[in-house]
N, C-alpha and C positions, 0 to 999 in steps of 0.2 A: 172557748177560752183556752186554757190551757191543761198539757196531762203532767202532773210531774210522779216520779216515780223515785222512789225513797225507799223500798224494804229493805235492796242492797244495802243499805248505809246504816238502817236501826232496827233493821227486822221488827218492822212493824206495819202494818197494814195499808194495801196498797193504796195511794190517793188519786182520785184522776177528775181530772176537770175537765168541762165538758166543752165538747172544741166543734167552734162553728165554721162548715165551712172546710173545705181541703188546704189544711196546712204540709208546710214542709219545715226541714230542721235546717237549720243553718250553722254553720261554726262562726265563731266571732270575724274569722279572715276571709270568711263569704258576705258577710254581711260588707267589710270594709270595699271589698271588690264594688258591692253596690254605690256605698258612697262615693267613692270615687268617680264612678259611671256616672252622678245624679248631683251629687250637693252641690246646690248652687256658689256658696263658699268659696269652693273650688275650684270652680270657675268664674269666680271673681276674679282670683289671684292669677288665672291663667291670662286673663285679659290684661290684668297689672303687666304680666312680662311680656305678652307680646306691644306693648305704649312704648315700653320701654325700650325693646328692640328697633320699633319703629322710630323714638329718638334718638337710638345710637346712630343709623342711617342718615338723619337730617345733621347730626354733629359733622358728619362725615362726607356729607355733600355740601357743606359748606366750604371745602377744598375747593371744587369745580369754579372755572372763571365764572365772572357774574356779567350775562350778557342781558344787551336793550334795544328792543326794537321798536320805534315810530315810523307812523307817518301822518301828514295832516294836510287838510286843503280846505283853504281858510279863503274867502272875498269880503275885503272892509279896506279901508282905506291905508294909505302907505306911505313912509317917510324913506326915501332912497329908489334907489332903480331897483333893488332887491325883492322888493316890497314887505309884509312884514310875517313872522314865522315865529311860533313856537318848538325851540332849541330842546326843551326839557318840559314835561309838565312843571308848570306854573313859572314858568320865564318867557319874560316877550320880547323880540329882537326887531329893534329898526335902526333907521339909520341912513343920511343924505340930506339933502334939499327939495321939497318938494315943488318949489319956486321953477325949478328945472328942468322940470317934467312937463310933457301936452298932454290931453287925450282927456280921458275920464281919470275923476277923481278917485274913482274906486278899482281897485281892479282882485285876480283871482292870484292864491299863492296856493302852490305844493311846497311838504318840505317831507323827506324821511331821512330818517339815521338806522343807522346801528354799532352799537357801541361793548364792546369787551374789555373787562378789566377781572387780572388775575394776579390776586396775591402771589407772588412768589418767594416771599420770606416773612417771617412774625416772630422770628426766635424761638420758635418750639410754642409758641401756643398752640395753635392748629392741633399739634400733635398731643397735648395734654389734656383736649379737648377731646379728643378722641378717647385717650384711655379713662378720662372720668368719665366719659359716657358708658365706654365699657363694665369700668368697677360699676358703676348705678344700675347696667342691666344684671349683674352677675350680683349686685345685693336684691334685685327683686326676685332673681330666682333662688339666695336663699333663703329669703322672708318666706317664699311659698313652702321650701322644704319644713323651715319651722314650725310653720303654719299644719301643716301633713302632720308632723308629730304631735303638736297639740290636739287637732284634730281625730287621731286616732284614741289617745290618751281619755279624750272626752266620750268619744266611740266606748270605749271601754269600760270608764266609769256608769255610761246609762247602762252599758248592757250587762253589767254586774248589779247592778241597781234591779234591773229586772229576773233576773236570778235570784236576787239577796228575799225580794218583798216575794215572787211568788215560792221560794221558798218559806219562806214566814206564813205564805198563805197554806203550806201541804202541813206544816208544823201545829198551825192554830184548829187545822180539821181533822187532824188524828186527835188532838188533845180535846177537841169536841166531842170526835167516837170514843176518847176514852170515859172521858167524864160521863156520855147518853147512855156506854154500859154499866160506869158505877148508877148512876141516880136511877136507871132500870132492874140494877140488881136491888139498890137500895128502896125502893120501891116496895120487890118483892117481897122483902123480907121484914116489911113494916107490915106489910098488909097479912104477912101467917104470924106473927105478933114477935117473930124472934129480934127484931130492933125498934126503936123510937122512934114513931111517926117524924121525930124533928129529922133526923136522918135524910127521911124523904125531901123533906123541904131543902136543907143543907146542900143536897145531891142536883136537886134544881137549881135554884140559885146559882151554883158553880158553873154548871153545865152552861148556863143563859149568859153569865160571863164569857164564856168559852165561843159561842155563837156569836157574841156582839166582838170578839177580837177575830174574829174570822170575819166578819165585817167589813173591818178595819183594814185591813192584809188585801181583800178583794179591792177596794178601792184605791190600795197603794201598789196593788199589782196593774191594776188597769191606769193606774198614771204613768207609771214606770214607763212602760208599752207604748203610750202616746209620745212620751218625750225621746223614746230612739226610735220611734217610727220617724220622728223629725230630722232623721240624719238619714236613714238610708227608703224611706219611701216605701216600705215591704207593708200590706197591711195584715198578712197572717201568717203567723210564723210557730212554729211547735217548738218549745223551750224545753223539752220531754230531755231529750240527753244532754244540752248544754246544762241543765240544774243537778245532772248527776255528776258530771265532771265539775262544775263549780263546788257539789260536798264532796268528793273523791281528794285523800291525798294524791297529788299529782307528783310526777319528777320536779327533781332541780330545775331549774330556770338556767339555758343555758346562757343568757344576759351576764350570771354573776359570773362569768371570766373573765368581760367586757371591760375595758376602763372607758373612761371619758376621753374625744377624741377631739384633737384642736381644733377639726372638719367638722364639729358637731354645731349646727347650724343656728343654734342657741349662743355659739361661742365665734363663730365666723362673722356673723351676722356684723358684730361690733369691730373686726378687721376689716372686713371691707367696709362699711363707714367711717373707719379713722384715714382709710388710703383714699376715699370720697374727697372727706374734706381736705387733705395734704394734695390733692389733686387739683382740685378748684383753689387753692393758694396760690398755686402756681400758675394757674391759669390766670389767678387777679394779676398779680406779678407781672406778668411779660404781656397783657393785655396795657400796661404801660410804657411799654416797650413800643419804638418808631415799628411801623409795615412798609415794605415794600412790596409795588404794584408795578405790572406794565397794563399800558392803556394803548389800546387803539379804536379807532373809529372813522366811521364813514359817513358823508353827508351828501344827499341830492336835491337842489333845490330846483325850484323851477317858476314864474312868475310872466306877468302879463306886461310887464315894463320892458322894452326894448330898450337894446345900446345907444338907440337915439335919442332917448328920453321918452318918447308917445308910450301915451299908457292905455292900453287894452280894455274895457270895459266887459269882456265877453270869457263866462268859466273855460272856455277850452284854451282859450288863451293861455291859461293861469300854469299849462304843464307846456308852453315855450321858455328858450332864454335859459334853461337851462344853465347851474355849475354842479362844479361833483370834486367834494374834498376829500380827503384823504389824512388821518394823526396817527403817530404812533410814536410812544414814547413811554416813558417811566415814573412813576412818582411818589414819593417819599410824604407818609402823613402820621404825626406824632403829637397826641394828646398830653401834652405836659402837664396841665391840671391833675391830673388822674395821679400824677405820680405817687403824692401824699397821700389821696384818697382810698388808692388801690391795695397800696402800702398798709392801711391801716386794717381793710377789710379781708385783705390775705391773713394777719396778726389772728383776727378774729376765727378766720378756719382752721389754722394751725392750733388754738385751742381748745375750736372744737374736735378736732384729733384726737388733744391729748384727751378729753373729759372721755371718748369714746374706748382709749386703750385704757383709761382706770373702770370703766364700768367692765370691759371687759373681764380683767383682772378679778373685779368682783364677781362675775358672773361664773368663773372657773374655779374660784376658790368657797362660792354657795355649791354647786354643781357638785365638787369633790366632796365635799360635809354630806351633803342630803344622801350620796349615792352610799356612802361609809355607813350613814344611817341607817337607810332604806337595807343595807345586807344584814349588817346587826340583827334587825328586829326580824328580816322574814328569816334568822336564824332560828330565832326563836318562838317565831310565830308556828315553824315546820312541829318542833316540840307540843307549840299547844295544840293544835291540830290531830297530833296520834292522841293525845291523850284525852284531848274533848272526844275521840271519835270510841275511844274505850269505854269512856265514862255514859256515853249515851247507848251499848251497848248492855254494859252490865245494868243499868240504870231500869232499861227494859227487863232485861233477865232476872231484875227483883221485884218490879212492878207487876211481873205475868204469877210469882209465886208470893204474893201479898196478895193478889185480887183473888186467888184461889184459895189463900185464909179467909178473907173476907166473905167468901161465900161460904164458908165454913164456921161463919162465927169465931172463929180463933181471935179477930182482928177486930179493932170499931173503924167506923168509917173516918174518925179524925186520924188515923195512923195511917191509913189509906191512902184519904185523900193528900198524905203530907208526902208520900211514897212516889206521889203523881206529880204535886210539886217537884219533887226531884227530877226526875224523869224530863218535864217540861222543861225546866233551865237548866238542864243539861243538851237535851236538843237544841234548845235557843244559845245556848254560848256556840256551839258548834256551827249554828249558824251565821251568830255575828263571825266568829274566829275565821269562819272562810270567807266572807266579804273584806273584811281586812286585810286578811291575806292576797287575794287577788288585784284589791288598791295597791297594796305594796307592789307588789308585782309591775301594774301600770307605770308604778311612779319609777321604778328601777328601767323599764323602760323605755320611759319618756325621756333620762337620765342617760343613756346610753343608746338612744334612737334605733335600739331592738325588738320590735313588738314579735318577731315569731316564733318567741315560746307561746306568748299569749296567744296567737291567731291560730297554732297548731295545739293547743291545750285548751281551748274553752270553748 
């Protein structure tokens, strides 16, 4: 399990849990090194931005002309000298008098093409086309950063979590070894008649409390451990000096210089999806807009109907008679429908813009409150801190010269036992006070996207 070690903190006897297995210690900034090497998460998001990149590419190879290649050789019957050919899939071309013609009724057709056609103007779609595609890659790569800081933030929370509880758990087994040498002392001195047998029982009972919240502590420590085993994969880890630096006044956080920065990716996030949608407006816009195209293309036919009229019945025929055309030109194609249409659904991106500049707005004016807040309290949280950590000192220093009355008879054991009370939630505030204080800490970081006080202090 695990060692923790506390006498520095309350000069009180050391605790150590029993550890299976060759552990090693981690800092909080080692352990994130892992997640990031492993959390699948993370590679979620990493795949989100390379899609993305991958359809900024297709936005942008929709530039390139758009070329077509056929060819077919077809034997069925035929209206013209030509005979008959598919021009395009799903068009059928004939054409003449069959009346005209000798030979066999059927005969054999070749035809191929190849066809180019290249926008060469759109009014700037094309090109607005590109740069949303751009903003859309450059929002999924802040979604990921975002994603990193929460992700850390949550990092931090388990593993203060497992700090918080196996600290609770070193807390609940000293206050066990104290209460197994009062009910041992109290014991004794029932049994040479200098106290009341009730004593001894009172002394138990306590004690049996004390074993059943140690209990409790072991089972909230071994959850704790599970639940940030599920971010960085490690399955043995020594929490021995990360729980002495968790109860250790630490330095200043050097976060709190930090302000909140418009790049903070909680705050950009909602700029580049307002420039998204004012981009794709534009695009519906001039997507109503006429295109210009040049067009060229080539055709080779070939067929079993001679200039004489006689017609071929035999496939190799079907590649004589030969022609070979030749188009190039320009063309002009404008969806006038759309005009209204377009017009209306651009309206609709430009206000989803604006709803994304007012969330932002909000997002920067919660942001600056919480951070305002968050320094406030780990103001004053530093304050509670020295003085919980006094209070559990002298706390001891009065408990070690009470249990030496009490062995003395000077004392009863209700005076005692209240002495211990003290002692016990004075350690326990000390221990909530530093879990609080290290949430604070997260959330000021999460706040200003600085985790390396944390990752170099815990």
């Amino acid at each position: 399990m695990l060692k923790l070690v506390l006498s520095a903190l309350f000069g009180l006897t050391l605790a150590a849990h029993s550890v299976q297995g060759q552990q090693k210690s981690y800092t909080l900034g080692e352990l994130w090194l892992e997640v990031e090497k492993n959390y699948p998460g993370i590679q979620a998001k990493q795949s989100a931005i390379q899609s993305a990149e991958f359809n900024q590419k297709a936005v942008k190879s929709k530039a390139l002309p758009e070329a077509n290649i056929q060819f077919q050789n077809t034997y069925g019957t035929f209206e013209g000298n030509n005979g008959g050919f598919f021009p395009q899939p799903g068009f059928f071309n004939v054409s003449g008098n069959p009346a005209l013609s000798q030979g066999s009724s059927s005969a054999a057709n070749t035809f191929g093409s190849a066809t180019l056609e290249f926008e060469v103007f759109s009014f700037g779609r094309q090109k607005a086309e590109n740069h949303a595609a751009k903003t859309l890659t450059t929002q999924v790569y802040t979604e990921k950063e975002g994603y990193l800081i929460q992700l850390k933030k949550e990092l931090t929370q388990r593993f203060v979590a497992v700090l918080y509880a196996d600290s609770k758990l070193g807390w609940a087994e000293k206050n066990a070894t104290r209460l197994k040498d009062i009910y041992q002392t109290a014991a004794g001195l029932s049994k040479s008649g200098l106290s009341p047998s009730a004593d001894s029982l009172l002394a138990h009972a306590t004690y049996l409390q004390a074993l059943a919240g140690r209990d409790y502590w072991q089972g909230s420590t071994n959850s704790s451990i599970q639940k940030l085993e599920e971010l960085h994969g490690i399955q043995e880890i020594d929490f021995t000096n990360a729980v002495v630096k968790f109860l250790r006044l630490g330095p200043d956080s050097a976060a709190g210089y930090r302000q909140i920065d418009s790049a903070h990716p909680f705050i950009e996030y909602f700029t580049l999806k307002s420039d998204y949608y004012k981009l794709q407006s534009s695009v519906l816009k001039k997507n109503a807009l006429p295109s210009l195209k040049l067009l060229g293309g080539y055709a080779y036919r070939g067929t079993g109907i001679g200039a004489n009229g006689y017609v071929s019945g035999n496939w190799e025929d079907g590649f004589s008679n030969s022609t070979n055309n030749l188009l190039i030109g320009a063309g002009v194609t404008w969806n006038i429908t759309s005009l209204l249409t377009n017009k209306l659904k651009a309206d609709v991106m430009l206000m989803d813009s604006e709803r994304s500049i007012h969330r932002q707005k909000q997002q920067v004016q919660a942001m600056v409150k919480d951070l305002s807040a968050a320094r406030s309290f780990l103001t004053e949280q530093k304050k509670q801190l020295t003085k919980t950590l006094q209070a559990v000192k002298q706390a001891g220093e009065a408990y070690e010269m009470y249990m030496a009355r009490y062995r003395s008879g000077l004392i009863s054991l209700t005076e005692l036992l209240q002495i211990q009370v003290y002692l016990q939630q004075a350690e326990a505030d000390h221990v909530d006070a530093s879990r609080d204080y290290w949430l604070q800490v997260a959330g000021e970081a999460e706040l200003t996207a600085d985790f390396g006080f944390l990752f170099d202090n815990l």
